[in-house]
mmCIF file of the C-alpha atoms, coordinates in Angstrom:
data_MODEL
# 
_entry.id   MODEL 
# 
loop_
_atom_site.group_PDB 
_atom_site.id 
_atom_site.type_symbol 
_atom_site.label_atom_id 
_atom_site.label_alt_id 
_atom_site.label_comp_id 
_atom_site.label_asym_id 
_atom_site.label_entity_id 
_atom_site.label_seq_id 
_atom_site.pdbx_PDB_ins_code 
_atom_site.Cartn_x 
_atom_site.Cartn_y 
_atom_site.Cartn_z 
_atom_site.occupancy 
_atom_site.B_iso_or_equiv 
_atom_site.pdbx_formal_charge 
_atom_site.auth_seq_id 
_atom_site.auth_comp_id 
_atom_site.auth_asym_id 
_atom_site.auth_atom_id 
_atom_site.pdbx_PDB_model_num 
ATOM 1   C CA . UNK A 1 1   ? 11.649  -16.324 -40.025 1.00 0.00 ? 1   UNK A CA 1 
ATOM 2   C CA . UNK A 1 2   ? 11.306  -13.771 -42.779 1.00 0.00 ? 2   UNK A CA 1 
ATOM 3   C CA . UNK A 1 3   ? 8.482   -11.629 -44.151 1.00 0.00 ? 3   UNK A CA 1 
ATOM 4   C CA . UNK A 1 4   ? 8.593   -13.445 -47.774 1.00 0.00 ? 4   UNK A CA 1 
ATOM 5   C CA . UNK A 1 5   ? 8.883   -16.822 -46.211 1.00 0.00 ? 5   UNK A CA 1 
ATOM 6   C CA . UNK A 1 6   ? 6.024   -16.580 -44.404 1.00 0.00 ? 6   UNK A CA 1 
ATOM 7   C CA . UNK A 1 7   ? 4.301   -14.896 -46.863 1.00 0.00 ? 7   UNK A CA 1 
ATOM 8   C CA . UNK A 1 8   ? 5.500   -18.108 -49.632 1.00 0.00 ? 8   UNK A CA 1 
ATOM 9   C CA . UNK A 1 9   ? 4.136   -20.153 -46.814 1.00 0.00 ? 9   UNK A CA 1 
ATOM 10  C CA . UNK A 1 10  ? 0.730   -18.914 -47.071 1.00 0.00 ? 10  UNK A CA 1 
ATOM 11  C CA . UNK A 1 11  ? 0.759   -19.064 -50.779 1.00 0.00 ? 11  UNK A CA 1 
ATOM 12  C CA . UNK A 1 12  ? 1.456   -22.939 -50.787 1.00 0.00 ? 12  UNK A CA 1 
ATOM 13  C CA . UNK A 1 13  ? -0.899  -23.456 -48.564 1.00 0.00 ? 13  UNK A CA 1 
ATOM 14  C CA . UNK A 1 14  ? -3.385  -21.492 -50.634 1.00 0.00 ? 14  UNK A CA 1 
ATOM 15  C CA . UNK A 1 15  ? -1.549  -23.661 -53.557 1.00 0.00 ? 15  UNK A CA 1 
ATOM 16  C CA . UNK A 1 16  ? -3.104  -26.758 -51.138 1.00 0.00 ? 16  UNK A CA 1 
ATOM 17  C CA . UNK A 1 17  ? -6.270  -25.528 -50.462 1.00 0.00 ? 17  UNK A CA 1 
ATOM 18  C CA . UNK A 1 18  ? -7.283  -24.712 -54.007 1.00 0.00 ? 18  UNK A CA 1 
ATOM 19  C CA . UNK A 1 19  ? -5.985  -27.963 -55.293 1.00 0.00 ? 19  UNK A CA 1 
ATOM 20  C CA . UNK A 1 20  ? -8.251  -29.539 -52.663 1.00 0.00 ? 20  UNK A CA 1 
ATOM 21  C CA . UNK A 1 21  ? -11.365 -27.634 -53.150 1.00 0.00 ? 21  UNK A CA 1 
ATOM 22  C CA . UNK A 1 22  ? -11.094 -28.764 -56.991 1.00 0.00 ? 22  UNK A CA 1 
ATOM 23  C CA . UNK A 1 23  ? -10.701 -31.646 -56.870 1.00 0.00 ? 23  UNK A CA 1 
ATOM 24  C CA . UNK A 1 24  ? -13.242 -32.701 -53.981 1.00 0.00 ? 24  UNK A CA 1 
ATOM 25  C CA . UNK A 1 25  ? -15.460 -30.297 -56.616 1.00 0.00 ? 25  UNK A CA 1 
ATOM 26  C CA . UNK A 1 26  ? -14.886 -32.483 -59.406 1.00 0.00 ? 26  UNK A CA 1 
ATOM 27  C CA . UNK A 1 27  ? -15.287 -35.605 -57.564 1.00 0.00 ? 27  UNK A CA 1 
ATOM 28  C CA . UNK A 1 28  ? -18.801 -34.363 -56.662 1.00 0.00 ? 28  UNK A CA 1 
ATOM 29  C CA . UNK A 1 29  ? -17.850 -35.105 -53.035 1.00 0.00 ? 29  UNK A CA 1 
ATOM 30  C CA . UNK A 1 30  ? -17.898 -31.261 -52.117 1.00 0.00 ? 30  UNK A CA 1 
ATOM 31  C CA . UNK A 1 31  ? -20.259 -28.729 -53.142 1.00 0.00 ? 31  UNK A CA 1 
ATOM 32  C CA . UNK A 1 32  ? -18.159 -25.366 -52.838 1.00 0.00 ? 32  UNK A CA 1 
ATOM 33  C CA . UNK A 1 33  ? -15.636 -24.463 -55.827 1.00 0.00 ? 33  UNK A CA 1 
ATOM 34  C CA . UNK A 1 34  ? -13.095 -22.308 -53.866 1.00 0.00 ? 34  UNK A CA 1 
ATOM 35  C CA . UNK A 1 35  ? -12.028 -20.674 -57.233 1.00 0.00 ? 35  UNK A CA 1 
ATOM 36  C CA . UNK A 1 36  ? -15.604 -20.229 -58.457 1.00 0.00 ? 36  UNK A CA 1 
ATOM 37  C CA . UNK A 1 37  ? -16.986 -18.595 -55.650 1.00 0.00 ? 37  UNK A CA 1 
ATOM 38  C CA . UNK A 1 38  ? -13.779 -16.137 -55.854 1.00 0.00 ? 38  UNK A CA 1 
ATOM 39  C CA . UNK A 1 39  ? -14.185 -15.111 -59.682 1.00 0.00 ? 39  UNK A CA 1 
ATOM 40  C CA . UNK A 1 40  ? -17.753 -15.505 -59.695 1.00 0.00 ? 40  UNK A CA 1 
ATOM 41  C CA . UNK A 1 41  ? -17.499 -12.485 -56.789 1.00 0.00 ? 41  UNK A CA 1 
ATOM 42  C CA . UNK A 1 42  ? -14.455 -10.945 -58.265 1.00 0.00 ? 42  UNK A CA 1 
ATOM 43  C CA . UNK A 1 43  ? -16.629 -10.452 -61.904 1.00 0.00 ? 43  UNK A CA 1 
ATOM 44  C CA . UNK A 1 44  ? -19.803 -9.874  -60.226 1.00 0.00 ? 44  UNK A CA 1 
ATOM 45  C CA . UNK A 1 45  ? -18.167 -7.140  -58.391 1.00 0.00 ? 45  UNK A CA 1 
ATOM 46  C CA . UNK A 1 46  ? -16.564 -5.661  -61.634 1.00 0.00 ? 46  UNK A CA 1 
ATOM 47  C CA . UNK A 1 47  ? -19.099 -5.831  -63.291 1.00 0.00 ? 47  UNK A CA 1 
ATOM 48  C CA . UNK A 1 48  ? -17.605 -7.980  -66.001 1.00 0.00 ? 48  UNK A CA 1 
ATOM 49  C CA . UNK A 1 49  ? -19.334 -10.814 -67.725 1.00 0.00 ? 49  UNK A CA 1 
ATOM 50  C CA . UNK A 1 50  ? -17.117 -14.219 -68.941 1.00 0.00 ? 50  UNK A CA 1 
ATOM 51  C CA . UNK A 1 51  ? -17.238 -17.891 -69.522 1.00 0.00 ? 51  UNK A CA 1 
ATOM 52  C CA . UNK A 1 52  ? -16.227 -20.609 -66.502 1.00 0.00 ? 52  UNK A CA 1 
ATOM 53  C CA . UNK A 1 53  ? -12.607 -20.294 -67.863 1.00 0.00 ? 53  UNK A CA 1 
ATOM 54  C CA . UNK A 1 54  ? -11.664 -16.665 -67.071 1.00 0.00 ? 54  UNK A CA 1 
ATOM 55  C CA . UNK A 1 55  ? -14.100 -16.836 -63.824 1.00 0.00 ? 55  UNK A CA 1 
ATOM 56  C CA . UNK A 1 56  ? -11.923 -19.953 -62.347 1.00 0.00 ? 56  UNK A CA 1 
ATOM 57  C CA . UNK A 1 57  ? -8.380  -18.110 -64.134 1.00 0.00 ? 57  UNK A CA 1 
ATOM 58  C CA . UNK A 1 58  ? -9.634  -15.142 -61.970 1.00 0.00 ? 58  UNK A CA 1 
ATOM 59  C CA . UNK A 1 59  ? -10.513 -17.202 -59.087 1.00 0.00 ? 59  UNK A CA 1 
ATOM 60  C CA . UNK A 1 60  ? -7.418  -18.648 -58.587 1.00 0.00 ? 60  UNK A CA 1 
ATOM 61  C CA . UNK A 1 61  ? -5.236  -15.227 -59.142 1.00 0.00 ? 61  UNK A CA 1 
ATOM 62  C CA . UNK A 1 62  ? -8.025  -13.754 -56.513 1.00 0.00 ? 62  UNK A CA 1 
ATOM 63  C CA . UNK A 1 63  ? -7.233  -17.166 -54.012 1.00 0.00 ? 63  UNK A CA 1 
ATOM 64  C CA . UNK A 1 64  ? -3.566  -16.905 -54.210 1.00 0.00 ? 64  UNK A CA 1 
ATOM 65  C CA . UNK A 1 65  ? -3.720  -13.214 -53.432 1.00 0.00 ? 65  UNK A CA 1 
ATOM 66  C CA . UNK A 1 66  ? -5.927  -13.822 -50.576 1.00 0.00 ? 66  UNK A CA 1 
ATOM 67  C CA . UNK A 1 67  ? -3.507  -16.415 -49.129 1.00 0.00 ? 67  UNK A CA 1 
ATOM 68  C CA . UNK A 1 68  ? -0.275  -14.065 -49.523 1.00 0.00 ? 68  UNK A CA 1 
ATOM 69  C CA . UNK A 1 69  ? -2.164  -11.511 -47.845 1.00 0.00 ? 69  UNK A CA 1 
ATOM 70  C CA . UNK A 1 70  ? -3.284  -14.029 -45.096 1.00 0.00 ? 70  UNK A CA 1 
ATOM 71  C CA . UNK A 1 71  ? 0.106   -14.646 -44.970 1.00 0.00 ? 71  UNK A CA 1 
ATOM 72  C CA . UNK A 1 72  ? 1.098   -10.733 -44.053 1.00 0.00 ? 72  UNK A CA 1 
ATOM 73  C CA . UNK A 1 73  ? -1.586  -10.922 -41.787 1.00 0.00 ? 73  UNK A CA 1 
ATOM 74  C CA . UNK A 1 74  ? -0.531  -14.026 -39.608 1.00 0.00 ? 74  UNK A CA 1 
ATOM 75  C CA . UNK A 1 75  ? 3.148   -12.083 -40.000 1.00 0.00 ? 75  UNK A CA 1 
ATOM 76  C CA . UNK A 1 76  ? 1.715   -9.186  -38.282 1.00 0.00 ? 76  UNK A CA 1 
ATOM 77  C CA . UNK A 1 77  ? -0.026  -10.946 -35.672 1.00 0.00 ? 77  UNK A CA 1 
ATOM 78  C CA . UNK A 1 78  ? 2.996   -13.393 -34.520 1.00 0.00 ? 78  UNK A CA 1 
ATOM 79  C CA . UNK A 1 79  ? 4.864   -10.371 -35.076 1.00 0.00 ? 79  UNK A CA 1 
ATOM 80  C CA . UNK A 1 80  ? 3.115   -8.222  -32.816 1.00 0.00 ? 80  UNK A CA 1 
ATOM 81  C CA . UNK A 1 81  ? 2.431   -10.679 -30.135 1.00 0.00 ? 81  UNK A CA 1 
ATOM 82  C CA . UNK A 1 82  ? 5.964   -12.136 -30.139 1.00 0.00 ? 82  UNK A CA 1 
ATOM 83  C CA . UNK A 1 83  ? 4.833   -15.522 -31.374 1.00 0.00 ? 83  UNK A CA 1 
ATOM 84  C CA . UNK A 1 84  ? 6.606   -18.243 -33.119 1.00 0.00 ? 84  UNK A CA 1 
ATOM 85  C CA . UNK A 1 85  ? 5.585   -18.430 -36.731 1.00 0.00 ? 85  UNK A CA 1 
ATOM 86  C CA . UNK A 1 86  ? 6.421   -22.312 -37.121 1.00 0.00 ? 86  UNK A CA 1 
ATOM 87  C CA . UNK A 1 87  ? 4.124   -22.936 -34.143 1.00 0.00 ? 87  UNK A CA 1 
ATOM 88  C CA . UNK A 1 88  ? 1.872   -25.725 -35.112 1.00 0.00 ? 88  UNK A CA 1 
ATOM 89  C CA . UNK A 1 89  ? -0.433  -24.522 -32.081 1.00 0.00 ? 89  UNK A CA 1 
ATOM 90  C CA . UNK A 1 90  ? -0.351  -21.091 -33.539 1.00 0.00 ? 90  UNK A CA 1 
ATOM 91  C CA . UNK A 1 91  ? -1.124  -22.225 -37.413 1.00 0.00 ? 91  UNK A CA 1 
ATOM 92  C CA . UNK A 1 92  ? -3.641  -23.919 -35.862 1.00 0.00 ? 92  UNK A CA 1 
ATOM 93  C CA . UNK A 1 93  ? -5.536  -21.041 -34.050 1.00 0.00 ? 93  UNK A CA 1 
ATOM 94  C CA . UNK A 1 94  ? -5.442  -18.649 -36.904 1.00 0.00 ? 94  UNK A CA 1 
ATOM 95  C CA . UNK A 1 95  ? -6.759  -21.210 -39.358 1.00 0.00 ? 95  UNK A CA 1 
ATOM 96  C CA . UNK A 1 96  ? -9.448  -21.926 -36.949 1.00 0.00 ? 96  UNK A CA 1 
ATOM 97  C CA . UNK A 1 97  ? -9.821  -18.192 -36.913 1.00 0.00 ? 97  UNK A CA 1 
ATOM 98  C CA . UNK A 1 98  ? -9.971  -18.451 -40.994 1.00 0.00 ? 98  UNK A CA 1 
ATOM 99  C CA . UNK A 1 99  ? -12.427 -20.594 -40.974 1.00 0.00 ? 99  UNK A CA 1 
ATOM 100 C CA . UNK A 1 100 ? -14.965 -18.939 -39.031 1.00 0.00 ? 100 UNK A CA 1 
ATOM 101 C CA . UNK A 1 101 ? -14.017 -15.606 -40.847 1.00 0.00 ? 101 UNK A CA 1 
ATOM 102 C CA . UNK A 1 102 ? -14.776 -17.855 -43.622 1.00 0.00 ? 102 UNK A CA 1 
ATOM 103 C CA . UNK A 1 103 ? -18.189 -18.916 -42.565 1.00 0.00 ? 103 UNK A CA 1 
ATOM 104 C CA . UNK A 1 104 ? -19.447 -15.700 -41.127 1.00 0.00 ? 104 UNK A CA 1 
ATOM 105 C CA . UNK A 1 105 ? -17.632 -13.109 -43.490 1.00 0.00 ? 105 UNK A CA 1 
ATOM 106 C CA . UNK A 1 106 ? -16.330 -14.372 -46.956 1.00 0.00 ? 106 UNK A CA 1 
ATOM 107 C CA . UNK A 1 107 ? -19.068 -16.425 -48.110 1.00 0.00 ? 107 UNK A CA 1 
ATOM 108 C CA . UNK A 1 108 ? -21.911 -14.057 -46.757 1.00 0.00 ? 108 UNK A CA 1 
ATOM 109 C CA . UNK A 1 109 ? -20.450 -11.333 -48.469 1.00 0.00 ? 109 UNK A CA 1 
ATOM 110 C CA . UNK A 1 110 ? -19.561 -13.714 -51.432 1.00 0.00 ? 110 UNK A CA 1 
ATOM 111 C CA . UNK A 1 111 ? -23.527 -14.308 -52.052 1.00 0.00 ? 111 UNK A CA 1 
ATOM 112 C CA . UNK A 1 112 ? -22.895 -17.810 -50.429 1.00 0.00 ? 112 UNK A CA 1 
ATOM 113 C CA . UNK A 1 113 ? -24.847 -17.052 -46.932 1.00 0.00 ? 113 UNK A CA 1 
ATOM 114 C CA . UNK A 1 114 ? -24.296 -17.638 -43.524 1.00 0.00 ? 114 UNK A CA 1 
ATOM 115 C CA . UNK A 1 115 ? -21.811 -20.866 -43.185 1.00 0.00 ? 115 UNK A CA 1 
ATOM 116 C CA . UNK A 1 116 ? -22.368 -21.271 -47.292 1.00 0.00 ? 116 UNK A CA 1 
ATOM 117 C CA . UNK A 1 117 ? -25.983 -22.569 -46.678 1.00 0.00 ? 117 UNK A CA 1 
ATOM 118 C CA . UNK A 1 118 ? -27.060 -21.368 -50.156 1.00 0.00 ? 118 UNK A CA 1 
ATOM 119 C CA . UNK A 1 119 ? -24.401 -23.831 -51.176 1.00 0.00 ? 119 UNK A CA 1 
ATOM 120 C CA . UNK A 1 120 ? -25.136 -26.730 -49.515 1.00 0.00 ? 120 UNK A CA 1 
ATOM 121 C CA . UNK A 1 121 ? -25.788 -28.260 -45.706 1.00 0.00 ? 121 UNK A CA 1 
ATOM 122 C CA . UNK A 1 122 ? -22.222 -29.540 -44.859 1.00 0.00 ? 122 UNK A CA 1 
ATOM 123 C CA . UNK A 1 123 ? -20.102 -26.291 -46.593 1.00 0.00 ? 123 UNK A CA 1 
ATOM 124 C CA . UNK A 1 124 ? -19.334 -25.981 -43.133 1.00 0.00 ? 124 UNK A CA 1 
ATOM 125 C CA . UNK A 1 125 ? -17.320 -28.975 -42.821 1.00 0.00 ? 125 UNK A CA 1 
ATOM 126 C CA . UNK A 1 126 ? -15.774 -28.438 -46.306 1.00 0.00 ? 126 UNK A CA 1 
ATOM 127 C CA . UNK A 1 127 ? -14.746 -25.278 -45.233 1.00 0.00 ? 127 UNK A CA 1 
ATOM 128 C CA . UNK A 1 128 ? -13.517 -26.940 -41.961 1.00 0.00 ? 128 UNK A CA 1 
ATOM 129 C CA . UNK A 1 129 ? -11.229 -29.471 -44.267 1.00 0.00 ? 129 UNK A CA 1 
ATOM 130 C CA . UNK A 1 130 ? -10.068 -27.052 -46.987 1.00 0.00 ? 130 UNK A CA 1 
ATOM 131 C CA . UNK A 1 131 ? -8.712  -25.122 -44.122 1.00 0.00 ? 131 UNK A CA 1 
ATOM 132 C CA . UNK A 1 132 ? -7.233  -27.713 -42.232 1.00 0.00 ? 132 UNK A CA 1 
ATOM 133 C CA . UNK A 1 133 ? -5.288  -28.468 -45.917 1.00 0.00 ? 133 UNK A CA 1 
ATOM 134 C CA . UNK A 1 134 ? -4.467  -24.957 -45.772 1.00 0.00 ? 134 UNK A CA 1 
ATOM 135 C CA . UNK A 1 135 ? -2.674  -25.125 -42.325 1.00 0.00 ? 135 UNK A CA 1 
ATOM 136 C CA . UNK A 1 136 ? -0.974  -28.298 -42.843 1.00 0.00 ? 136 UNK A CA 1 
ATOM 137 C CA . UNK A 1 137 ? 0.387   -26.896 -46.167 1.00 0.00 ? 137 UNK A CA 1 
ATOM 138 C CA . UNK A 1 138 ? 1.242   -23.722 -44.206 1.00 0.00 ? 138 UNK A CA 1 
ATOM 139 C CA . UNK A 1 139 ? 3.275   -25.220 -41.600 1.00 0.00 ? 139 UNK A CA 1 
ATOM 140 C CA . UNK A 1 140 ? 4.744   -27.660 -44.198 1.00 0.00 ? 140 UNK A CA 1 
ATOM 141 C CA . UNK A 1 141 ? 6.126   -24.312 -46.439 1.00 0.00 ? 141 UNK A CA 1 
ATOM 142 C CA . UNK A 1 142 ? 7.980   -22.932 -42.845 1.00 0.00 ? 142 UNK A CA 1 
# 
């Protein structure tokens, strides 16, 4: 499997995940706007002020860059460990590892606090789905 394959992979499964997160945002069934909570952070972070337009437009450039470089990283890993990419037991253990980096990491350092609780009590479990849609579309792009 090649570098830009798995790479693509990670991309449509970003492609997935952000889909997902907007439209269980819409719906009002999920609290947490993956490409908010990336340009919101993103512009924060620049120190740049703009409407919900260029902070979702930045959010989504910001998630899809995340994913390909997601992507690199789960190359290096099954790489480096002689693992098979197209594993579905592997995809699954990395985005299990995603989602706790996710939880503990990202939205902590995104403002969002520990497990997203400034967002809401179950951003957890969104988190939990999103990256589950993230996987699946993962393994479905190898």
């Amino acid at each position: 499997m090649t570098a830009i394959a798995i790479v693509k992979a990670a991309i449509w499964g970003g492609v997935f995940m952000g889909i997902a997160s907007e439209i269980g945002y819409r719906l009002d069934i999920a609290r947490s706007n993956l490409f908010l909570i990336d340009g919101e952070f993103t512009l924060k972070k620049a120190a740049i002020t703009g409407g919900k337009a260029m902070t979702i437009g930045v959010g989504i450039l910001v998630h899809l860059m995340t994913s390909a470089a997601f992507g690199v990283l789960y190359l290096i890993l099954t790489r480096l460990f002689s693992l098979y990419a197209a594993s579905p037991k592997i995809i699954f253990f990395y985005m299990f590892f995603l989602w706790l980096a996710m939880l503990f990491i990202a939205l902590p350092i995104a403002g969002q606090g520990l497990l997203g609780s400034k967002i809401g009590k179950s951003v957890w479990l969104e988190q939990l789905i999103l990256h589950a849609v993230f996987g699946f579309g993962f393994w479905w792009a190898l």
